[in-house]
N, C-alpha and C positions, 0 to 999 in steps of 0.2 A: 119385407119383413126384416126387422133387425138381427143381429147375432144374438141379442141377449134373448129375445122372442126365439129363433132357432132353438137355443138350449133350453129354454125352458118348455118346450115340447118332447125332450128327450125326459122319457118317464125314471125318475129316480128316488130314493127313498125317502126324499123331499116331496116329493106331488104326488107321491104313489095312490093319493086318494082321490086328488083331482084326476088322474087317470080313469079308475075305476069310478067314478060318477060319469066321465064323457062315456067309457066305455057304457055304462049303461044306458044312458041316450042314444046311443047308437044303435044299440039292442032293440029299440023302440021304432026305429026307423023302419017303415016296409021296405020289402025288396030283397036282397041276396042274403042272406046269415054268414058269419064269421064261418071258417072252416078248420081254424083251429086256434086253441085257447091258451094263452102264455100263462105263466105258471106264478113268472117271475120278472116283472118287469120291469125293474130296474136291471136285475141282472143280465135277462135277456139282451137290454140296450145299451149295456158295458161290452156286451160279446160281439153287436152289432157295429160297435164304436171301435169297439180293440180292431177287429178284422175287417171294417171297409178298404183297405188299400191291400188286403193279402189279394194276389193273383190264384184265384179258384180253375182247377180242380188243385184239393192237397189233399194230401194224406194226413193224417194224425200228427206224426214228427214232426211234420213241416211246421202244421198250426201250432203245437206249443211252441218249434223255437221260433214262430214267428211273434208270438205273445210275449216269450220271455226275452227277446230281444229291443218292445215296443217301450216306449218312453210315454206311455200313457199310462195316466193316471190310474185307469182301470184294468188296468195290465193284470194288478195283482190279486184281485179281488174276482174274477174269470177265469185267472188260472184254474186253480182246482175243478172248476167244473171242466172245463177243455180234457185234462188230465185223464179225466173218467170217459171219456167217451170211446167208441168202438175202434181198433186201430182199420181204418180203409179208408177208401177216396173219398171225399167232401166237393163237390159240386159251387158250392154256394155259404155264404152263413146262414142262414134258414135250415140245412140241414146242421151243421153244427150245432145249432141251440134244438132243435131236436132231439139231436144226441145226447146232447148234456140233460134233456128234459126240462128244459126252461120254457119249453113250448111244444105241445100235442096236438096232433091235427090227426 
């Protein structure tokens, strides 16, 4: 798979429809169900992208000055959601986007 195929799998407010149609074929698939439901997909996959290389467990502090230190483009656009979340440990980004409610499970 190419790079340019990589990023165009990362859901943004560009494909955000092509998303949600795969999403719905998959809903069609027998077998296990989704266990929990993103709210915000692009957003969610800014949060996902800002924080792949933070070293997990963090705390709240950490994650924003690790966001507000990041030279990614979607730095600034996840902040405020980061911002609002609960101050305590973070395990993973899956709980982050949680917290921010970009995703319910």
């Amino acid at each position: 798979m190419s790079e340019r195929e990589s990023r165009e799998q990362i859901p943004t407010e560009y494909n955000e429809e092509q998303t949600q149609r795969t999403l719905r074929r998959q809903d069609r698939v027998q077998g296990e169900q989704r266990d929990k439901t993103v709210s915000d997909f692009p957003q969610a996959a800014a949060v996902g992208q800002v924080l792949k290389e933070m070293n997990f467990p963090a705390d709240k502090g950490a994650i924003v000055r690790f966001i507000e230190q990041s030279n990614r483009p979607e730095s600034k656009e996840v902040l405020p959601f980061v911002q609002k979340i609960d101050e305590r440990q973070y395990q993973n980004v899956s709980e982050v986007a949680e917290a921010a409610r970009l995703v319910q499970g």
